[in-house]
N, C-alpha and C positions, 0 to 999 in steps of 0.2 A: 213909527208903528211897524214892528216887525212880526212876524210868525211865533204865536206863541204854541210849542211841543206839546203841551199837556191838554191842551183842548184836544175836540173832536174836531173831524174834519167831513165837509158835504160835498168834498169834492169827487167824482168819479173817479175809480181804479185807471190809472193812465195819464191822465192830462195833468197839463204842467204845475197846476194847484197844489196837487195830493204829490206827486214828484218832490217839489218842493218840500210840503210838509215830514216829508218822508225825509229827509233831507235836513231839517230841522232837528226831526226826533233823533235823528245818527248822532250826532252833533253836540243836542245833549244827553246821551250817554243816556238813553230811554227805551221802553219798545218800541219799535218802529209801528206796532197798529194798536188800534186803541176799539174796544170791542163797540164804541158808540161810533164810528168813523160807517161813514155809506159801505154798503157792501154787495147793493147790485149790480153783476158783472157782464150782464148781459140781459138780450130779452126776457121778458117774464113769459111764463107757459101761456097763458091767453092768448098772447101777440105771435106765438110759434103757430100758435093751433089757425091762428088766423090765414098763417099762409096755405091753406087747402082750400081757402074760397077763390074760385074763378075768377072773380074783380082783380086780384092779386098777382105780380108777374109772379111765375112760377122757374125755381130753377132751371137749365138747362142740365140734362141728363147725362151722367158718367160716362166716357165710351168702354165697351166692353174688353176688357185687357186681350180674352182671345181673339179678339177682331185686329185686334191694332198689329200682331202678326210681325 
């Protein structure tokens, strides 16, 4: 059972799965993405918006490039 190129893939952008598959489609001679393949690259806007609630660590703060001197 090996990696078939023509399906889609669920795998997330990065990890060794979609690497693979990516890997696969090179291979045969395909495009490497397939418009039904996952394409969330990151958090969704909800879960951004979330980090302004208190309960949540909050980043720490840039230092000021004039300060650093």
């Amino acid at each position: 059972m090996g990696i078939d190129p023509t399906e889609s893939t669920r795998a997330k952008p990065g990890t060794d799965e979609k690497v693979l598959m990516l890997s696969a489609r090179y291979a045969a001679g395909i495009a490497l993405w397939d418009a039904r393949d996952r394409n969330d690259h990151g958090p969704k806007e909800r879960d951004l918006m979330g980090a302004l609630d208190e309960s949540r660590p909050q980043p720490l703060p840039l230092p000021d490039p004039d300060q650093l001197g």
